[in-house]
C-alpha positions in Angstrom: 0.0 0.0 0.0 3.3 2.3 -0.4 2.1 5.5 -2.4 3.4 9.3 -2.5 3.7 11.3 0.4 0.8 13.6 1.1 1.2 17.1 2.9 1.5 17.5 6.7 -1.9 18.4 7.1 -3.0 15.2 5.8 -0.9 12.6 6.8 -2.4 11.6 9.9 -5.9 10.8 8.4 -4.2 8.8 5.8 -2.3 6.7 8.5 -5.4 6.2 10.1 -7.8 5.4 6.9 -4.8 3.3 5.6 -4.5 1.2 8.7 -8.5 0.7 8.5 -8.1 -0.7 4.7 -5.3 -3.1 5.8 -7.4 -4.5 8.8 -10.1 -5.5 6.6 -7.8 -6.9 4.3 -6.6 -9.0 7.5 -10.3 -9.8 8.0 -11.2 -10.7 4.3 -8.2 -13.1 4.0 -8.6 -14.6 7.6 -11.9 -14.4 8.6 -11.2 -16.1 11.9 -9.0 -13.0 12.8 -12.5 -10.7 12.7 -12.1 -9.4 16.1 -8.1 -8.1 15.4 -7.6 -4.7 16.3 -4.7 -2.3 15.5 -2.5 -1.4 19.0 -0.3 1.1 16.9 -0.4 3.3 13.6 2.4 4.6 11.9 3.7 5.6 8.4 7.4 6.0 7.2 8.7 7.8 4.3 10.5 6.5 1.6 13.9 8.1 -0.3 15.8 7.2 -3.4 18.4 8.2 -5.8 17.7 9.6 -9.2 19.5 6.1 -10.3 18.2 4.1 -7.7 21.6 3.2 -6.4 22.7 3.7 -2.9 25.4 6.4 -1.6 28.7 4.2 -0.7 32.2 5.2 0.1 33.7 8.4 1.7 31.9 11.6 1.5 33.5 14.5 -0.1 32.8 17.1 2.5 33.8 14.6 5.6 37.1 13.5 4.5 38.1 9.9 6.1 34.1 9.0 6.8 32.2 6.5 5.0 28.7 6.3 4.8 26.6 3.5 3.6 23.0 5.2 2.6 20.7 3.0 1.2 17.3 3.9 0.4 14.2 2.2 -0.3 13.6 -1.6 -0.4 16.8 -3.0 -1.2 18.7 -0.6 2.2 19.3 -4.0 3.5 21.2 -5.9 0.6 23.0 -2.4 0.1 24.0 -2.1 3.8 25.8 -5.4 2.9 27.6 -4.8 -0.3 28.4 -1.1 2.0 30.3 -3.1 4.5 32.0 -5.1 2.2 33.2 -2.2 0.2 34.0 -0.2 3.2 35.9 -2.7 5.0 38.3 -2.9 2.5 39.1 0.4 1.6 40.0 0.6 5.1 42.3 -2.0 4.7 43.7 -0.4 1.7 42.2 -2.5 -0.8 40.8 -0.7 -4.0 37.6 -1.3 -4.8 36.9 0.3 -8.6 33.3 -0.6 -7.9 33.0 2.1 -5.4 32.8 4.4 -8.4 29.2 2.9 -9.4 28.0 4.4 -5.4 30.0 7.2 -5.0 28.4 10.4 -3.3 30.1 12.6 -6.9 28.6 10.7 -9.8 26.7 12.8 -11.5 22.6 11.7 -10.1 22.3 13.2 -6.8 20.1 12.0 -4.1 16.2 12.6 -4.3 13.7 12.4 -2.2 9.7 11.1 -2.1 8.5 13.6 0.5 5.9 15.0 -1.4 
């Protein structure tokens, strides 16, 4: 049910209309769980790249820090490759692939904020 950010002003009805639809999807698919109940509603927003590639290596501004910024569904799997890639610059091992996630290729981070 992941769609576009709405305003401020709005977001809180459509945590709370959003969370209604998925409980009756609950109920419609498991009809023994009728009587289920949300204790908690929450939405997060989502961020990407214009490339959809994650930010990996050391940031231009913050000389001798790394970052691993992943966005999106795949953060996880990226967090990974991120250590991997990391760990070995700092062991002095090049890693031309860095190029593909560094923080100065030419698309810059976006955001889905709305």
């Amino acid at each position: 049910m992941d769609e576009d950010a709405t305003d401020s002003l709005h977001r809180e009805a459509r945590i709370y209309s959003r969370t209604e639809k998925l409980l009756e999807e609950i109920k419609n698919l498991f009809p023994s769980f009728s009587q289920v109940k949300a204790a908690y509603r929450w939405g997060a927003l989502f961020a990407s790249t214009e490339d959809g590639l994650p930010l990996i290596g050391e940031h231009p501004d913050y000389p001798h820090c790394y970052f691993i910024e992943g966005y999106g569904g795949n953060r996880t799997v990226y967090s990974m490759i991120g250590a991997d890639l990391i760990t070995d610059t700092i062991k002095g091992i090049h890693r031309p692939e860095l190029e593909l996630f560094s923080f100065t290729r030419t698309s810059k981070p976006i955001s889905n904020f709305g």
